[in-house]
N, C-alpha and C positions, 0 to 999 in steps of 0.2 A: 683401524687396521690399514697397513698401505697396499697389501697383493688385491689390489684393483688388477684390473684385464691389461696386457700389456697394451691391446690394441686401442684403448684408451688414451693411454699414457703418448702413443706416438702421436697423436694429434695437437696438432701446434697454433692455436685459433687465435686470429687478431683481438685483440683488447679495442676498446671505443677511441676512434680515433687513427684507426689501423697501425696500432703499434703492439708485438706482443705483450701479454699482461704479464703479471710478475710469475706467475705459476708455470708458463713454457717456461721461462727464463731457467726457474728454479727447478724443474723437474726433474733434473738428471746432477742434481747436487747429493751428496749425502748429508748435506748439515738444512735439510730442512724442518720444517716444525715439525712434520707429522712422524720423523725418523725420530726426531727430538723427543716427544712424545712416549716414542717404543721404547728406545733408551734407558728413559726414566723407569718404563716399567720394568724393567730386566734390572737395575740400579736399586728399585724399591724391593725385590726380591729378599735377598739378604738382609736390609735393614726393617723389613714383616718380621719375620724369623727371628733375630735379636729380639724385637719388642714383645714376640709373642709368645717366648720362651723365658724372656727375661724373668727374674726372681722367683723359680721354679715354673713358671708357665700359667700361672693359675692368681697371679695380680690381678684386681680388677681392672685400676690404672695402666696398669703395662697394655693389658687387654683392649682398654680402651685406644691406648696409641696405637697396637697392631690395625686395629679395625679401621681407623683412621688410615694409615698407610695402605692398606686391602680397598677402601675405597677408592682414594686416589689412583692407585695401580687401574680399579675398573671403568674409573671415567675417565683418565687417559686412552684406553682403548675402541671408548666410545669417539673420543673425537680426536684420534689419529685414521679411525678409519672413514669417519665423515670427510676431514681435510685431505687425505687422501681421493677420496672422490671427486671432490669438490674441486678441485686445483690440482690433479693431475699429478703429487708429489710421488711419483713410482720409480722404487732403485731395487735394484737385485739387494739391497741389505736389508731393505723393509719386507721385503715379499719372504724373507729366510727368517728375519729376526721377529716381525710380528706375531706370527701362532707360535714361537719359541716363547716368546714375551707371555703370551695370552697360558700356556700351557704351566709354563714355570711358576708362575704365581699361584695357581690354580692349585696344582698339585704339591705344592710345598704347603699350601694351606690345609689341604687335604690329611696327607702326610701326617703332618705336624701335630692336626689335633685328633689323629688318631693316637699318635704315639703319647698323646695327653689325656687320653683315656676319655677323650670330650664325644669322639664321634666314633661309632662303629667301622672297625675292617673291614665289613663289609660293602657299607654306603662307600668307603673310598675306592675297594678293588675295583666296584659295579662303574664309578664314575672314569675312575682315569683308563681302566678296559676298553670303554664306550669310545673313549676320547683318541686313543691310541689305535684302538683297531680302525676307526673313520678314518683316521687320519694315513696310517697304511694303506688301507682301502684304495683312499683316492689317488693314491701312486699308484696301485693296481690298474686302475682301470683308466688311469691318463692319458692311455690311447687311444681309447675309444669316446674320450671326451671329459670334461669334468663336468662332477654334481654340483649344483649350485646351490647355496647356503637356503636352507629354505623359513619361510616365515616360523616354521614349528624349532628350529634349528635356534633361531633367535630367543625365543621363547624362551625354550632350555638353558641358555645362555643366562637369562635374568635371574631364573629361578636359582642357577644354581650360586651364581653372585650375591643372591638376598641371602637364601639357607647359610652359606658359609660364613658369610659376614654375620650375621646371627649367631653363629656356632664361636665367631672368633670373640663379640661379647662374652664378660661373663652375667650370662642371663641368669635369671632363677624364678622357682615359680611359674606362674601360666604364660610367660613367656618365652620358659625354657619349653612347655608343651609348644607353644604357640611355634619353634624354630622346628622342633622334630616334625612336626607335619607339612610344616613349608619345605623342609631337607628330601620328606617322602613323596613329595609334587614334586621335586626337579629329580630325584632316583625317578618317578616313572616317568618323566617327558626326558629324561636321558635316553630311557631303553625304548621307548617307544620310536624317537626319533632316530636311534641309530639303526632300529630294524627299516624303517625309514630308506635310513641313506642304504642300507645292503639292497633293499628292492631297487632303490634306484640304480645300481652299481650293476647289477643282475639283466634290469631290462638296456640299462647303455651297453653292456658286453657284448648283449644277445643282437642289439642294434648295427652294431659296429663290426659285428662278425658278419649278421648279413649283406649288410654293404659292401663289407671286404668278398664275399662271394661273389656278390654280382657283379663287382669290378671283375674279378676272375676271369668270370662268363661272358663276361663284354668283350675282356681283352684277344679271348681263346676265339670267340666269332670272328670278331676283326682280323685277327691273323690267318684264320681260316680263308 
């Protein structure tokens, strides 16, 4: 992912030999790797969709290429947002485009193999709710600071890239049990972790409003 900290991104550090490395150079490019990366996945969107609809939806073969594609899409994400860290490549196009990227894929796969009668309405509504309300959320309370992705938050993230990509096979058998119970391990580390990010949202408001108090009271003394 590239929405690294921007305060990050503005630090411009010598390379060995005191010359900038290639990463200042490149950080305020938009054709870098890790935007490259994003790209692709917002690119691989639509061509998932064809393959995993293709010859009514329910090919093994087709299935098998969707899944293929659905991986790709999630190990790009894995390491546009390493490279990003890593080398400093942060542009207002990566910081908008990458949870767009991360989201779209997500949810077209969701979508998809609901309307394929593969995965319940339910598991989809529960999942992209979770995903959509955090995600509002943290515009909510961006004043008062932001939450920070948390270890359980990652978690969720795997689980529910394994479940789906399972769901995007066509599995059968103790395999097809073996994806529903992986699917109901990333439903409950969805919901657990999005109550999660509301407590965190909760106590930064309540933080951030104190503080904004006591500056109040500070300011009202001093002028006194």
């Amino acid at each position: 992912m590239t929405g690294v900290p921007a305060s990050a991104a503005g630090e411009r550090k010598p390379a060995p030999g005191g010359k900038l490395g290639a990463a200042a150079v490149n950080q305020a490019s938009l054709w870098n790797i890790a935007n490259i990366l994003t790209m692709l996945r917002l690119v691989l969107v639509p061509g998932f969709l064809m393959l995993l609809l293709a010859d009514g939806g329910h090919d093994p073969a087709w299935r098998s290429l969707a899944w293929a594609a659905f991986a790709v899409a999630m190990i790009t994400d894995l390491f546009d947002g390493h490279l990003a860290r890593t080398y400093n490549l942060v542009t207002d196009f990566g910081k908008i485009a990458d949870p767009i990227a991360d989201k779209a894929i997500m949810g077209a796969a969701l979508i998809t193999l609901s309307l394929l009668g593969d995965l319940p309405w339910w598991v989809t509504g529960v999942i992209l709710g979770r995903e959509l309300g955090i995600t509002l959320l943290r515009f909510i309370v961006i004043r008062y600071g932001v939450i920070p992705a948390s270890r359980g938050g990652k978690l969720k993230t795997l689980a529910q890239g394994t479940a789906v990509g399972m769901y995007v096979l066509a599995l059968t058998g103790p395999l097809a049990t073996l994806r529903f119970w992986v699917m109901m391990v990333a439903v409950v580390l969805t919901v657990v972790t999005g109550l999660d990010y509301v407590r965190q949202a909760v106590v930064l408001r309540r933080q951030g409003l104190a503080a904004a108090a006591e500056a109040a009271r500070d300011s009202r003394e001093h002028s006194a």
